[in-house]
Each structure stands twice: as C-alpha cells, then as structure tokens.
C-alpha positions in Angstrom: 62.3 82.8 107.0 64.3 84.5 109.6 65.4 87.7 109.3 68.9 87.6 110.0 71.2 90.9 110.1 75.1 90.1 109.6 77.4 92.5 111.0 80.9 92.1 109.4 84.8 93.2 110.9 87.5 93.8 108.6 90.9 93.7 108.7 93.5 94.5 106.9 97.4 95.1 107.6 99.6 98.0 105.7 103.1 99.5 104.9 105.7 101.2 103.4 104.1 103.3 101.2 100.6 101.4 100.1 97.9 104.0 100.4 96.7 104.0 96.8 96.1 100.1 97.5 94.9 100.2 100.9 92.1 103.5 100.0 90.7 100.9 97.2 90.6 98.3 99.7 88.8 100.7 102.4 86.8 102.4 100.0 85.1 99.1 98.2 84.2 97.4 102.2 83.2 100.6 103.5 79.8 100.3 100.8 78.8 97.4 102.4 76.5 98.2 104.9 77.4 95.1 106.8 80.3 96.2 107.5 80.3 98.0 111.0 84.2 98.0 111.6 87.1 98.1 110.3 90.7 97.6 111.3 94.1 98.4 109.9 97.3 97.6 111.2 99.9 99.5 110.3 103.2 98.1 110.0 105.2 101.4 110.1 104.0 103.3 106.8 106.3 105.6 105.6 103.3 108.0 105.7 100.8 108.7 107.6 98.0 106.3 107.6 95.8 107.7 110.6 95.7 111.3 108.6 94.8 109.5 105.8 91.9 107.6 107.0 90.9 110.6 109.0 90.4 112.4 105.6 87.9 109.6 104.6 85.9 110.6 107.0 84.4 107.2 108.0 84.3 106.5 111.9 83.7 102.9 111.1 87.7 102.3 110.7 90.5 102.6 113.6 94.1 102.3 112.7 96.8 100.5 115.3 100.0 101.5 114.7 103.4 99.2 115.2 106.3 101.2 115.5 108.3 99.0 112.7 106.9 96.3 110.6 106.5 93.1 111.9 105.4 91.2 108.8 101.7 90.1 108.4 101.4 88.2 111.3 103.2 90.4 113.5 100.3 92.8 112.7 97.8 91.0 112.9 99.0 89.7 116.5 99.1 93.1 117.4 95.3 93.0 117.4 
C-alpha cells in the first residue's frame, strides 16, 4: 500500500466581531497535523485579528486583511 502523506490548506473568512467563533475554528484544524496552512481573510473585523492570531502562536496561519467587508466571496477573491 502506498504511503501517501496529505498536506491540507484551510481557509476561512471573518468579521465584525467573530473571534470566539473563528479561535474554535483555528484551534480544532490547527490539531490536525495535515494541516500545514492556514488562511483567514479578514473582512474588516472590528478587532484585531492579526494580534489575535499572533497570540496563538502558530506560524502555520497568515491573516489577509480587506479594508471593509466584502461579503464571503469578496474575501475569498481576495486570495
């Protein structure tokens, strides 16, 4: 059998003020050790979701900020 290794992306899109919903998010795909990145798109958060992330201390996630929210798509096109 082959011995495959899966490496996973994630992404995910944010605002207003959704960090107790986005943390659970991170926190649960961040213990998968498939995952090797992740990517939020942040649809002008009313705080500040790079500090946030930063505190997690995970390098595995980047944060792309839109300077006013531009719906799910929007952020996502972003990427």
């Amino acid at each position: 059998m082959a011995n495959i290794k899966y490496k996973v992306c994630v992404l995910t899109v944010t605002y207003a003020n959704r960090w107790q919903f986005l943390e659970q998010v991170l926190k649960r795909v961040l213990s998968f050790e498939q995952v090797t990145h992740i990517v939020v798109a942040d649809n002008a958060s009313v705080y500040s979701v790079k500090d946030n992330v930063a505190l997690m201390g995970d390098n595995r996630v980047v944060v792309l900020a839109n300077a006013e929210n531009t719906g799910s798509a929007g952020g996502i096109n972003k990427l």
